[in-house]
C-alpha positions, 0 to 999 in steps of 0.5 A: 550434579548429573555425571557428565558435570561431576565427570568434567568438573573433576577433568578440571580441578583433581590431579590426574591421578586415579584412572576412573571408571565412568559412573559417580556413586552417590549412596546405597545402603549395604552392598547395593549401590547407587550412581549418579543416574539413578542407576544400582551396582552390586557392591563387590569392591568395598571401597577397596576394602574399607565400607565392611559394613556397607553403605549407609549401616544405621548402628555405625552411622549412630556412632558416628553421629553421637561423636560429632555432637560433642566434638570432632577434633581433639589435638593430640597435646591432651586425652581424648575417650575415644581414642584410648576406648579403641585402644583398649579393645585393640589390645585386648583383641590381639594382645598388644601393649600399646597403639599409635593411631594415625590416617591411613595404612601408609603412614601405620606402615610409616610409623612401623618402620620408624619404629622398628629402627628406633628400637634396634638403634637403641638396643644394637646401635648403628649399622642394624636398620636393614628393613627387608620386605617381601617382593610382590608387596605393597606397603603405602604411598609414602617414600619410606613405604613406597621403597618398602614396597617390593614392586618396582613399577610402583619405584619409577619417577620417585628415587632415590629411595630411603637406603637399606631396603631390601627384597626378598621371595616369600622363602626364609633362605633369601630373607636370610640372604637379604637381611645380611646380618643387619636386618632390624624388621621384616615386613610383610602381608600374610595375604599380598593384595595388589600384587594379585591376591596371594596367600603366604606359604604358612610354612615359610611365614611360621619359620620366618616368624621363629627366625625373626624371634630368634634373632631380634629381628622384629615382625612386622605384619602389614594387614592394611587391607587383610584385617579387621575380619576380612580374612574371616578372623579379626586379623590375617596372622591368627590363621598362620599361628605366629606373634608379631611385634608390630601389626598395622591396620587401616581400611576397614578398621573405622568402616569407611572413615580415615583411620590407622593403627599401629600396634607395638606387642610386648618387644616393641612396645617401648620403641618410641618415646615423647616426641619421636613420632606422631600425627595431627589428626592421627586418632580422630574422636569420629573415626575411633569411634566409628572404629570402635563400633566395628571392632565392637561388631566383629564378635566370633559369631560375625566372623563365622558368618564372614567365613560361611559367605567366603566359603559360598562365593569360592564354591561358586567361583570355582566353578564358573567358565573362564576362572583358571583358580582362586586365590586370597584368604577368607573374603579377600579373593583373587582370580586367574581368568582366562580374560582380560581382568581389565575387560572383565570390569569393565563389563560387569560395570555395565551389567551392574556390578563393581569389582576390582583388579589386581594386577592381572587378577579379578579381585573381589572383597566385598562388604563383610555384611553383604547378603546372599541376595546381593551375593548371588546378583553379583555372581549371577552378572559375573557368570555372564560376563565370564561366559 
């Protein structure tokens, strides 16, 4: 099909849900993609977040499709290899005890929540399942993450929400305020990223981490879009030095294939028994072990390579015309224009490079394997746009 088919075709059968930019992606290979025209785009955007390793990765893609000779679908009601083999690496990565698998950060997020008031109602009883969230957040779709997400634009149409939820700024006085004493879980991304890509204090995220501890008050630490290595670490909270008790993570994690997880660590682990939760395709033998290769591949020496190229493309960024600051973590950067975030893509978009908004924001993750040649003809068309 040529683009004006796939562009009417869509108008007529897909829910009006997306606004998207006019070009059709139909391959590439790493951080160089290619429309439906025949035409290259230098890949700043990862499919927000998800293709870390890129288009068409040959190791992943064997992985893939070793999977698929044997079998594509195991139900949940018996054992499946891949499943427990990503586990396994999961938890001796981080420390958890025990993962739930399912297809996306929303329902790893969904699954944390429930999670965290199953295991306050089973130590404390009821009147203890206050799930207080950060405000600026986003946490998923789901009307559980949907209240949890502390946003109000994502709030209209939708109500009413799930009850007792409720919102605080990244400082430990107003959790407080917020929790009022019948807090079971605080959520939160160390690195907000539809909000504007905004790093949290360490300081406030280490004494909410210890406040949490003290009062059996379950972390729950959202790195959805922040893990697997996007941060130059496996996942976001090993540069604030705190323990969570439960860590979601999706997007990346199987490197373009639907997955999420939900990690219980050592106070959580227990949370849920036979039946209370689960999912359909939640562990899916291709995407464990697509997933399995990429935490196979996020070895020290790679996340070193991710923190020198994050520390190359904020040098660089830093100092372009119409850039006020830089924000994020690792690859996972925000930034403040002068211009219109929105104009800004649109431009580069023309000139051959994909990159993203957030909010107001320019946002900018791109695959953790891209190269310096890729780097620099994507910075090379933002300069320019910028000027």
């Amino acid at each position: 099909m040529d683009f004006q088919e796939i562009k009417q075709l869509d108008g007529e059968y897909l829910a009006r849900t997306y606004a998207r930019y006019p070009v059709a992606l139909v391959g590439g290979k790493n951080a160089t993609l290619v429309g439906s025209d025949g035409k290259e785009y230098i890949d700043f955007g990862a499919g927000i977040a998800v293709n870390i390793f890129g288009a068409n990765d040959e190791e992943w893609k064997a992985a893939v499709i070793e999977q698929l000779g044997k079998i594509q679908h195991v139900s949940n009601y018996y054992y499946a290899e891949p499943q427990v083999r990503l586990a396994r690496m999961l938890c001796e990565r981080t420390g958890a005890k025990r993962v739930f698998f399912s297809n996306s950060g929303g329902e790893a997020n969904e699954c944390a929540l429930k999670a965290a008031r199953k295991y306050s109602y089973m130590k404390y009883g009821e009147g203890r399942s206050r799930i207080v969230s950060l405000k600026g957040s986003f946490h998923g779709r789901t009307l559980f993450t949907l209240t949890a997400t502390g946003q109000e634009e994502f709030h209209r149409y939708f109500g009413p929400f799930i009850p007792d939820v409720a919102y605080a700024a990244p400082e430990l006085g107003d959790v407080v305020r917020a929790a009022q004493g019948r807090a079971c879980a605080v959520i939160i991304e160390c690195v907000q990223g539809e909000s504007g890509v905004n790093a949290l204090p360490k300081d406030f995220v280490r004494s909410l981490a210890k406040w949490c501890a003290d009062n059996d008050v379950l972390l729950i630490c959202d790195e959805v879009q922040c893990g697997n290595g996007r941060c130059g670490t496996l996942y976001a909270y090993e540069q604030y030095g705190i323990a969570p008790d439960i860590v979601t993570t999706a997007k990346g994690l199987a490197g373009g294939l639907p997955i999420g997880a939900c990690l219980f660590f050592e106070r959580a682990q227990d949370a849920f028994s036979a039946g209370d939760h689960g999912s359909t395709f939640g562990g899916n033998p291709v995407s464990c072990a697509a997933a399995v290769n990429v935490i196979t591949r996020l070895t020290p020496e790679f996340l070193l390579e991710v923190q020198g190229k994050a520390a190359y493309l904020r040098a660089k960024l830093k100092g372009f015309d119409g850039v006020k600051a830089v924000t994020g973590l690792g690859m996972m950067i925000g930034l403040v224009l002068e211009k219109n975030a929105k104009q800004v893509v649109a431009a580069c978009l023309e000139k051959g490079l994909l990159v993203l908004t957030a909010h107001e924001r320019l946002r900018i993750v791109p695959p953790l394997t891209i190269t310096k040649t890729e780097m620099d003809e994507g910075l090379s068309v933002l300069k320019e746009v910028l000027k």
